[in-house]
VEXZAFI-77749 format. One line per 5 residues: number of its first residue (from 1); their letters; for each residue y, z, x of C-alpha. Coordinates in steps of 0.5 Angstrom, whole numbers. Layout:
<nodes>
NUM> A> Y:Z:X | ...
</nodes>
This chain:
<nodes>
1> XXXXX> 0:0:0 | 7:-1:3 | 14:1:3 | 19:-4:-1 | 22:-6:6
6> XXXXX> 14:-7:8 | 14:-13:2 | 14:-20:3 | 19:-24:-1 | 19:-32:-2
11> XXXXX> 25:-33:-7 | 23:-39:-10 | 28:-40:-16 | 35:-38:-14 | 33:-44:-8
16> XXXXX> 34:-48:-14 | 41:-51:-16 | 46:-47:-18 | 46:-50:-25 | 39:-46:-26
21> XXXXX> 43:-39:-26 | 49:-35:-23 | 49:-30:-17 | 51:-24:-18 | 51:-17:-16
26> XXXXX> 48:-11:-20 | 54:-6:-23 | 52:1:-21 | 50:7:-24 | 53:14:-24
31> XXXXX> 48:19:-21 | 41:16:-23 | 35:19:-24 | 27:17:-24 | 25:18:-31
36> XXXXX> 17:14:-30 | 14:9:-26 | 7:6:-27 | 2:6:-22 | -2:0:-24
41> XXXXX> 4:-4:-24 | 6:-1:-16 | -1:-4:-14 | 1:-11:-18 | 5:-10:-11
46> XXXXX> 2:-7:-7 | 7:-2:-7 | 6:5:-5 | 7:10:-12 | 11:15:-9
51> XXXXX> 16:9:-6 | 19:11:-14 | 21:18:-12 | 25:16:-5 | 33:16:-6
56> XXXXX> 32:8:-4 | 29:7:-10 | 33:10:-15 | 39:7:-11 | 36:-1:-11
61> XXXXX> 34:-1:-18 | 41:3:-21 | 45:-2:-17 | 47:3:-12 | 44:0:-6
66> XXXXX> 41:-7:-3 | 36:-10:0 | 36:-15:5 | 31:-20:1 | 33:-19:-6
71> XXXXX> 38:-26:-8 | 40:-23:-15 | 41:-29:-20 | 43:-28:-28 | 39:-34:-31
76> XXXXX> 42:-39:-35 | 38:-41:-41 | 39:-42:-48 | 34:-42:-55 | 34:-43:-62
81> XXXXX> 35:-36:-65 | 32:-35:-72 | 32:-43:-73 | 39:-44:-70 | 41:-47:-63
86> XXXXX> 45:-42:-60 | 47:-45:-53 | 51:-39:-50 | 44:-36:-48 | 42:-33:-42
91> XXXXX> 41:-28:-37 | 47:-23:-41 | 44:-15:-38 | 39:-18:-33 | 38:-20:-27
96> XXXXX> 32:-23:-22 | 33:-20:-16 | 27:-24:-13 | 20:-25:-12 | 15:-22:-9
101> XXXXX> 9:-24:-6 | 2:-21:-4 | -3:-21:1 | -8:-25:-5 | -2:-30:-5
106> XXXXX> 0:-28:-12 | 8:-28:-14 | 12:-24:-18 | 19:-24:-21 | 23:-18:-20
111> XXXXX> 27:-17:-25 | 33:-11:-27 | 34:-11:-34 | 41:-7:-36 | 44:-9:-28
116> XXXXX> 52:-10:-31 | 56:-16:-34 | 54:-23:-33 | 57:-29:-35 | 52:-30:-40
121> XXXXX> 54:-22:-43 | 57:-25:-49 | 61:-21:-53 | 56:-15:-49 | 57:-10:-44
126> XXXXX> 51:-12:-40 | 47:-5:-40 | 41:-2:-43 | 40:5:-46 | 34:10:-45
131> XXXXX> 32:8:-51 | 30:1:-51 | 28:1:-44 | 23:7:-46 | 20:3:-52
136> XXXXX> 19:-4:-46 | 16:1:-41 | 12:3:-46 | 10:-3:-50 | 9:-7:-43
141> XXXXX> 3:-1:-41 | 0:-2:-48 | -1:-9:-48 | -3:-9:-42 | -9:-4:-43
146> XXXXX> -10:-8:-49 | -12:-14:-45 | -7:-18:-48 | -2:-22:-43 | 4:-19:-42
151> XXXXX> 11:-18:-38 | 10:-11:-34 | 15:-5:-32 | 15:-2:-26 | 19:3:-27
156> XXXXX> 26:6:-32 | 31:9:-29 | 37:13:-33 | 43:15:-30 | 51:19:-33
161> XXXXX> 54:13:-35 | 55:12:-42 | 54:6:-46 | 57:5:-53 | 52:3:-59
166> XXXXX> 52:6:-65 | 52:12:-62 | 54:14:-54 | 47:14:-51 | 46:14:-43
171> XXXXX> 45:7:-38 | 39:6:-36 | 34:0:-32 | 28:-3:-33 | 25:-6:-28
176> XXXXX> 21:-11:-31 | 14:-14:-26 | 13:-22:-29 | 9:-28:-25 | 15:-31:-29
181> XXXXX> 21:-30:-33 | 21:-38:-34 | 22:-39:-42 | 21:-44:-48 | 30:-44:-47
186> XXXXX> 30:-46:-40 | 28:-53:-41 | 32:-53:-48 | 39:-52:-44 | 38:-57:-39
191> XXXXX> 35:-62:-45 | 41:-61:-49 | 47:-60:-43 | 43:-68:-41 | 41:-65:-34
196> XXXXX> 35:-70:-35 | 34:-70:-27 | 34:-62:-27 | 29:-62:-33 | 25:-66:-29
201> XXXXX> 26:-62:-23 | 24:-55:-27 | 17:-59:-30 | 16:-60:-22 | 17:-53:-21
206> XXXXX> 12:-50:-27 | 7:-54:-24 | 7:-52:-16 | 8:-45:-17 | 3:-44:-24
211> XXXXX> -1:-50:-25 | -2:-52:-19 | -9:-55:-21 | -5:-60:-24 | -1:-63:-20
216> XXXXX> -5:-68:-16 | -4:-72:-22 | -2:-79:-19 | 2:-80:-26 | 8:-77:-28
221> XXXXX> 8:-77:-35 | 1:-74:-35 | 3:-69:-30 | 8:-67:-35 | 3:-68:-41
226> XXXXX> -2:-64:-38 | 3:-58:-36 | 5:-59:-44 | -2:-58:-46 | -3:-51:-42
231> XXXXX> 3:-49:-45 | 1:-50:-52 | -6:-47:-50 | -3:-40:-46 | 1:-40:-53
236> XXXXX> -5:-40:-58 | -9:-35:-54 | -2:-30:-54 | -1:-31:-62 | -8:-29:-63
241> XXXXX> -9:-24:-59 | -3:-21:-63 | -6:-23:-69 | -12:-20:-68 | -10:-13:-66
246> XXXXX> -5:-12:-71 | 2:-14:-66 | 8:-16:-69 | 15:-18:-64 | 20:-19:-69
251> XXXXX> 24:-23:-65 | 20:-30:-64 | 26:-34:-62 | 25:-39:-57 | 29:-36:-52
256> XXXXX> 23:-31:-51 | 18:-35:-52 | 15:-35:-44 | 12:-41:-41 | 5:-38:-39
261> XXXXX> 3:-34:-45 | 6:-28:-44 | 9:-23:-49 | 16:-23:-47 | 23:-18:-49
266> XXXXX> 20:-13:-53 | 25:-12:-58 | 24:-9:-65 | 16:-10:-64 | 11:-7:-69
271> XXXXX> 4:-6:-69 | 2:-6:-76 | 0:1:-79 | -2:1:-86 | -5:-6:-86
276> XXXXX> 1:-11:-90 | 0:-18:-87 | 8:-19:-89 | 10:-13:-85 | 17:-14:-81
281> XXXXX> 18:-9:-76 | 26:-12:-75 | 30:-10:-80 | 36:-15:-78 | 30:-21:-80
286> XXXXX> 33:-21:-88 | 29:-28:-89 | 21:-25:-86 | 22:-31:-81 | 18:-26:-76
291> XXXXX> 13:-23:-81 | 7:-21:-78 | 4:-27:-82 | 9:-31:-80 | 7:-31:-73
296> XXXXX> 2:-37:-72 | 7:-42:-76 | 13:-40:-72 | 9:-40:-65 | 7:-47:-66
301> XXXXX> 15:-48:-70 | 17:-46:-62 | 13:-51:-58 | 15:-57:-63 | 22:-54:-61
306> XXXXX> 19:-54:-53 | 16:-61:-54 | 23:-64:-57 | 26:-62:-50 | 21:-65:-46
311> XXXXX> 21:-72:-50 | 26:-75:-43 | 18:-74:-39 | 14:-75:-45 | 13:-80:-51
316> XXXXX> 13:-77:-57 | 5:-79:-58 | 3:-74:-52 | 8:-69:-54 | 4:-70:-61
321> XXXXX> -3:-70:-58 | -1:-63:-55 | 1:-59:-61 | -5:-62:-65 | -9:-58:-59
326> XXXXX> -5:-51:-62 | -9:-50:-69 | -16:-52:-67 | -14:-47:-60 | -11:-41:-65
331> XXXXX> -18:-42:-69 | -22:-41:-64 | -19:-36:-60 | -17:-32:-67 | -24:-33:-70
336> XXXXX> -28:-30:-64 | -23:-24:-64 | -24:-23:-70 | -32:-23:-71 | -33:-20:-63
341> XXXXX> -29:-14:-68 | -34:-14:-72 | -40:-14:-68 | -42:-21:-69 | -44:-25:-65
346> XXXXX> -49:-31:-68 | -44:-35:-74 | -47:-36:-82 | -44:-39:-87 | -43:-33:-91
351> XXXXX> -38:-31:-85 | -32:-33:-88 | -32:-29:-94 | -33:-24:-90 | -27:-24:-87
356> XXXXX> -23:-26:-94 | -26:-20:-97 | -25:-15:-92 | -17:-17:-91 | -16:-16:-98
361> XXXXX> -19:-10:-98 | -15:-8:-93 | -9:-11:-96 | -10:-9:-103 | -10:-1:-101
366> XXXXX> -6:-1:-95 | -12:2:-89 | -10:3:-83 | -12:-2:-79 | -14:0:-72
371> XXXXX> -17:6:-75 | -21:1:-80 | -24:-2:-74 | -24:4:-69 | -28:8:-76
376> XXXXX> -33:2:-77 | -34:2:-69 | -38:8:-68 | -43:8:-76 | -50:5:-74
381> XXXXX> -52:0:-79 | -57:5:-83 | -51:9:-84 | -47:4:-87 | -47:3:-94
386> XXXXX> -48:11:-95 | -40:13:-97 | -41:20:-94 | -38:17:-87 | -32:18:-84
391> XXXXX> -29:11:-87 | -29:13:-94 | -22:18:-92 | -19:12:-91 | -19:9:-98
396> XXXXX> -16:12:-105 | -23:8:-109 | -28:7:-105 | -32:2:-109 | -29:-3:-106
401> XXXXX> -30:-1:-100 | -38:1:-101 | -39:-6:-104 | -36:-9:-98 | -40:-5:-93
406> XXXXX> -46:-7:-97 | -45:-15:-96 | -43:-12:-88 | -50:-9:-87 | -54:-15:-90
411> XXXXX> -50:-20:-85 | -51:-15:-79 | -60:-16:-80 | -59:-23:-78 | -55:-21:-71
416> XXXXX> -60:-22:-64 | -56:-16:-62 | -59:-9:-62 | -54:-5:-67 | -53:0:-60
421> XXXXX> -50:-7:-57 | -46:-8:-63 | -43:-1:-63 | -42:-2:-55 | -38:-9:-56
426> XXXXX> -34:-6:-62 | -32:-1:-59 | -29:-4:-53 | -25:-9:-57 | -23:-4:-63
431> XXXXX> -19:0:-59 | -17:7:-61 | -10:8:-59 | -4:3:-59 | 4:4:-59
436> XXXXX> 5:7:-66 | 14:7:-67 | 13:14:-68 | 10:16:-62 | 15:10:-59
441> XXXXX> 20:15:-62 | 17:22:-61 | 18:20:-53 | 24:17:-53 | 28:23:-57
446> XXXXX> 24:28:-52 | 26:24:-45 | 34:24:-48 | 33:32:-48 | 31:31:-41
451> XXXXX> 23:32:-43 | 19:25:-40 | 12:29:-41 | 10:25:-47 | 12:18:-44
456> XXXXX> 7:21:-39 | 2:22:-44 | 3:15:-47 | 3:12:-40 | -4:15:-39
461> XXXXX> -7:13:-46 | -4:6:-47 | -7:4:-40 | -15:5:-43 | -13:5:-51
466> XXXXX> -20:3:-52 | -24:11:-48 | -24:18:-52 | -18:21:-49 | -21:26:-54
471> XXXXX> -15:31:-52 | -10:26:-54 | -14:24:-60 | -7:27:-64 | -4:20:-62
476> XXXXX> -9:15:-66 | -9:19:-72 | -5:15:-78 | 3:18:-77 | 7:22:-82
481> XXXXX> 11:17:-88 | 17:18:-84 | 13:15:-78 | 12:9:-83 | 19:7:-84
486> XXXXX> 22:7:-78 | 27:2:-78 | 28:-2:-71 | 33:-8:-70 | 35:-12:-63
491> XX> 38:-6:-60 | 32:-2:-59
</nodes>
């Protein structure tokens, strides 16, 4: 493990033009302080843990010091926010500091979230609070352990320096660990601005630095197709993967849509509690845009926008055959989630009914999902239809629920797997924790008091959702109803 002026860096993206970005120098916090840093994340760098505790660390990463090797550049990229083009969009309270790379040759964006204005702040002051940058730190580590691909957090800091929102909160920073920060956005600014040149200069880039195994191709246009075809395949993958544990990111603008299928600006996420397939967890989304339901739609909606900005590369007939790839990927990654959920493995005709009846039951006396899925993990087939188990607490009428088991127990007897094999599998998919908004919560109120234990206790349990961790069985139990109306917007 190494010290921070033991790494090695190679600053690939800010050799590029400057119409890719602005440099510019993070603005200092006063007296900063460590409140947490993930020691998984530091082995992603071979960045020894205890690094987070120096004076040198807190400095760097509050805008108080400089290493000799970080080249900080504010991105410049723009979107389509909620279906409109907004062209004022970039890097407006984050910068790339720089990019690591590993004794394995892999690369990693360093990015400081709330590093000061930048010419792309708008109308904002360029900072983050403790709250938002606690609710990514923390969402970053749960995906994480959930096996689903995703930006990652290092570490949060906080400091004296008050920033306004709708209260005085305190300033804080989020160092966020990516193998990229390129978004759907980039390629729409310089499509838009007709920098068809640097267009096709970051295509290159995507290529070389992430699928390499591409660039080989003798043609162009292929090349491009190619690369375009990856993209919609990374995006089906994520989207359902979200869809199958229950995630919703509230915020599925084209500008945090990220290039590799990462799960990108963790804003007003949710994951769903009571089961409600329309669920929103962003208060400011009035229309249902970006309800949990509406994920595979808006997702395939993002790569249509992705595909219009690449026609100067593409003809309209490759970008066509590459979003066609989208559905039949979605169907298939979305549909063995599912089934390895419920501990199937060979596939019957009767399985779609299965399914259907099962969403509607939840659906229709709003279950628990993720304690549904964690309860039927552990009861053998022949306790399944006897209502005497753990699972009837989870419904007000159980006769539904018993004539839906029975249909289960009957498709169970046709699996080749041993039913200690299906609970093994169901368990090691069904996880047993996930980031609840009021645990979200409880750790953020409790660390603006000057208690970090709960962010702690989170990390540890996140980072292995689907073990017993049987002294924090506490965080997988169904919240309280005011855990259930918490309301989050953008500014979380």
């Amino acid at each position: 493990m190494k010290t921070l002026s033991q790494l090695t860096f190679n600053n690939t993206y800010s050799a590029l033009p400057s119409t890719f970005g602005t440099r510019i120098t993070p603005q200092p916090l006063g007296d900063p302080f460590l409140i947490s840093v993930n020691s998984e994340v530091c082995q992603l760098l071979e960045l020894d843990p205890t690094e987070a505790n120096t004076p040198y660390f807190i400095d760097l990463f509050t805008g108080n010091d400089e290493h000799p090797h970080f080249d900080p550049i504010a991105m410049k990229y723009t979107g389509h926010q909620f279906g409109q083009y907004n062209p004022d969009l970039g890097d407006g309270r984050g910068l790339l500091l720089g990019e690591v790379l590993t004794s394995t040759g892999c690369k990693w964006d360093i990015h400081l979230k709330g590093s000061g204005l930048t010419p792309y702040s708008r109308q904002g002051d360029g900072r983050a609070v403790l709250r938002s940058s606690i609710r990514e730190y923390l969402a970053s580590a749960a995906m994480a352990g959930l096996g689903i691909k995703t930006t990652h957090a290092l570490a949060v800091l906080s400091s004296s320096t008050a920033v306004y929102r709708e209260k005085i909160e305190r300033g804080a920073t989020l160092i966020r660990i990516a193998e990229s920060h390129l978004r759907f956005g980039h390629f729409e600014y310089l499509f838009y601005t007709n920098q068809h040149a640097e267009l096709q200069q970051l295509a290159n880039y995507v290529i070389q630095h992430h699928f390499p195994e591409i660039s080989e191709e003798p043609d162009d246009e292929q090349r491009y197709a190619l690369m375009f075809q990856r993209i919609v395949a990374l995006t089906a993958k994520l989207i359902a993967d979200w869809q199958a544990v229950g995630f919703a990111h509230g915020v599925m603008n084209t500008d945090n849509m990220s290039v590799l299928g990462l799960t990108f600006d963790y804003g007003p996420y949710g994951f769903l509690d009571d089961y409600n397939p329309g669920y929103i967890c962003n208060h400011s989304d009035y229309s249902g845009r970006y309800a949990f339901n509406q994920q595979p739609s808006i997702a395939l909606w993002n790569l249509s926008a992705l595909g219009y900005a690449l026609t100067p590369l593409l003809h309209k007939d490759k970008i066509d055959a590459g979003l066609t790839l989208y559905q039949t990927q979605l169907q298939r990654e979305y549909s063995q989630n599912m089934r390895s959920k419920l501990g199937l493995i060979a596939k019957e005709k009767e399985d779609t009914d299965l399914f259907n009846h099962l969403f509607d039951l939840l659906s229709q006396q709003a279950v628990d999902y993720t304690l549904f899925f964690r309860t039927l993990s552990s009861i053998p087939h022949s306790e399944l239809p006897n209502p005497s188990h753990a699972m009837t607490e989870l419904f007000h009428n159980t006769a539904p629920l018993e004539q839906w088991l029975s249909e289960y127990a009957k498709r169970l007897e046709k699996e080749p797997q041993p039913d200690g094999e299906r609970l093994v599998m169901m368990q090691s998919i069904n996880p047993k924790f996930i980031l609840r908004n009021y645990l979200a919560q409880q750790a953020i109120d409790a660390a603006e008091q000057g208690d970090n234990s709960l962010v702690e206790q989170l990390l540890e349990v996140l980072a292995t959702p689907y073990a017993e961790h049987t002294r924090f069985t506490h965080f997988a139990q169904s919240p309280p109803d005011w855990g259930k109306e918490l309301e989050i917007s953008c500014s979380s």
